[in-house]
C-alpha positions as CSV (number, residue, x, y, z in Angstrom):
1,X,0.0,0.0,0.0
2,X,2.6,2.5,0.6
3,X,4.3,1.6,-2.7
4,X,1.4,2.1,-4.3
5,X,0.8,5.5,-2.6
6,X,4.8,6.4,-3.5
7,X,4.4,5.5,-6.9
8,X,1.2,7.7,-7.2
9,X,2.9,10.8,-5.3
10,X,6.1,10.0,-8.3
11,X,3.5,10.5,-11.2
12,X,1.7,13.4,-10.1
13,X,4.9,14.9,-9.3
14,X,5.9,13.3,-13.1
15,X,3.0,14.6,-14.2
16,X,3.1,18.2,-12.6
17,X,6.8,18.7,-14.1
18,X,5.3,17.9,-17.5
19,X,2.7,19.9,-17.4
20,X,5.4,22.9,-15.8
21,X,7.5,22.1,-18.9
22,X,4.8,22.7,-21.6
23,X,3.7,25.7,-19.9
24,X,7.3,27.3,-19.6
25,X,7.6,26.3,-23.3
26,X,4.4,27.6,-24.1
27,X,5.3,30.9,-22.5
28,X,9.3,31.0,-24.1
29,X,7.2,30.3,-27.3
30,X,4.9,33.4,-26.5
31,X,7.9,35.6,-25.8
32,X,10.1,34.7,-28.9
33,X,6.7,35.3,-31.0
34,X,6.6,38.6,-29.7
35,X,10.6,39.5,-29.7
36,X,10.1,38.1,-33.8
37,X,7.5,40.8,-33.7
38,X,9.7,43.7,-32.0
39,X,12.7,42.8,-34.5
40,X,9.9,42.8,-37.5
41,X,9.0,46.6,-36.1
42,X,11.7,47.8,-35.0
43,X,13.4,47.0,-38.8
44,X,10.2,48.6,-40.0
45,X,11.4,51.8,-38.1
46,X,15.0,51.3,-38.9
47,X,14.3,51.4,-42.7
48,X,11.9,54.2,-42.5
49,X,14.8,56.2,-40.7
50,X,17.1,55.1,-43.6
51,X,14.7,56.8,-46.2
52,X,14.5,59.8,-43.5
53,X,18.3,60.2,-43.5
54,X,18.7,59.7,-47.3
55,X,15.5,62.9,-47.5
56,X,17.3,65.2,-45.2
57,X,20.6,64.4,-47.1
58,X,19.4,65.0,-50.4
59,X,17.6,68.5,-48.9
60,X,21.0,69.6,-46.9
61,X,22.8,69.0,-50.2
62,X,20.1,71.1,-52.8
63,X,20.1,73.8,-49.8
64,X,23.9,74.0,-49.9
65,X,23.5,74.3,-53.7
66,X,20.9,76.8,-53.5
67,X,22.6,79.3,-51.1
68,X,26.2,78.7,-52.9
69,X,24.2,79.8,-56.3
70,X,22.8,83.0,-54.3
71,X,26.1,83.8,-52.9
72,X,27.8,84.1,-56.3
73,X,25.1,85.8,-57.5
74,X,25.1,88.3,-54.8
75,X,28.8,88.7,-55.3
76,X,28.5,89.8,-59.1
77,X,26.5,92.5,-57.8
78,X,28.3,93.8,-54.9
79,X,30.6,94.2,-58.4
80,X,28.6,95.2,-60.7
81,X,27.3,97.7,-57.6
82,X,31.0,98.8,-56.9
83,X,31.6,99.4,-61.0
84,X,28.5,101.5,-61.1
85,X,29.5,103.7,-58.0
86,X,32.9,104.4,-59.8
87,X,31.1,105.3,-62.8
88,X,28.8,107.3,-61.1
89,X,31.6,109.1,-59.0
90,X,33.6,110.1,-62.6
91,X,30.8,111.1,-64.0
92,X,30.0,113.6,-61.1
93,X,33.4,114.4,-61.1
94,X,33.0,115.2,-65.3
95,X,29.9,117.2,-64.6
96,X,31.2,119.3,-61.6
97,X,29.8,120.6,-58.3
């Protein structure tokens, strides 16, 4: 009788550590289901930062253009300014008080 009342105690403790098991690998399942789904979104995220970056390159770059293109154009006219002011000075000095 106590045999049978050992071996009983030994298979619901068999039984319980099964039973532990597939719940812990239910559970490790669960988690490496959602860590598959972090990794999916956070690569979603990476790659829209990628494109982000490339945008705000390309922008920095065509704004650099942009202002060099002003800045030479402003300096022909500080010239062409500084020309006219000479001109403007001999001819005042041609024409007289």
């Amino acid at each position: 009788m106590t045999s049978d009342i050992t071996v009983q105690i030994l298979r619901e403790i068999r039984d319980g550590i099964h039973e532990m098991r597939n719940d812990f690998n239910a559970r490790l399942d669960e988690t490496n289901n959602r860590l598959d789904q972090r990794d999916a979104h956070l690569d979603r995220i990476e790659h829209g930062l990628d494109n982000l970056g490339q945008v705000m390159r390309q922008f920095a770059l065509g704004q650099a253009k942009h202002e060099r293109f002003h800045t030479h154009h402003v300096e022909i006219l500080e010239v062409d300014v500084n020309d006219l002011k000479g001109r403007v000075a001999r001819l005042e000095e041609r024409v007289g008080p």
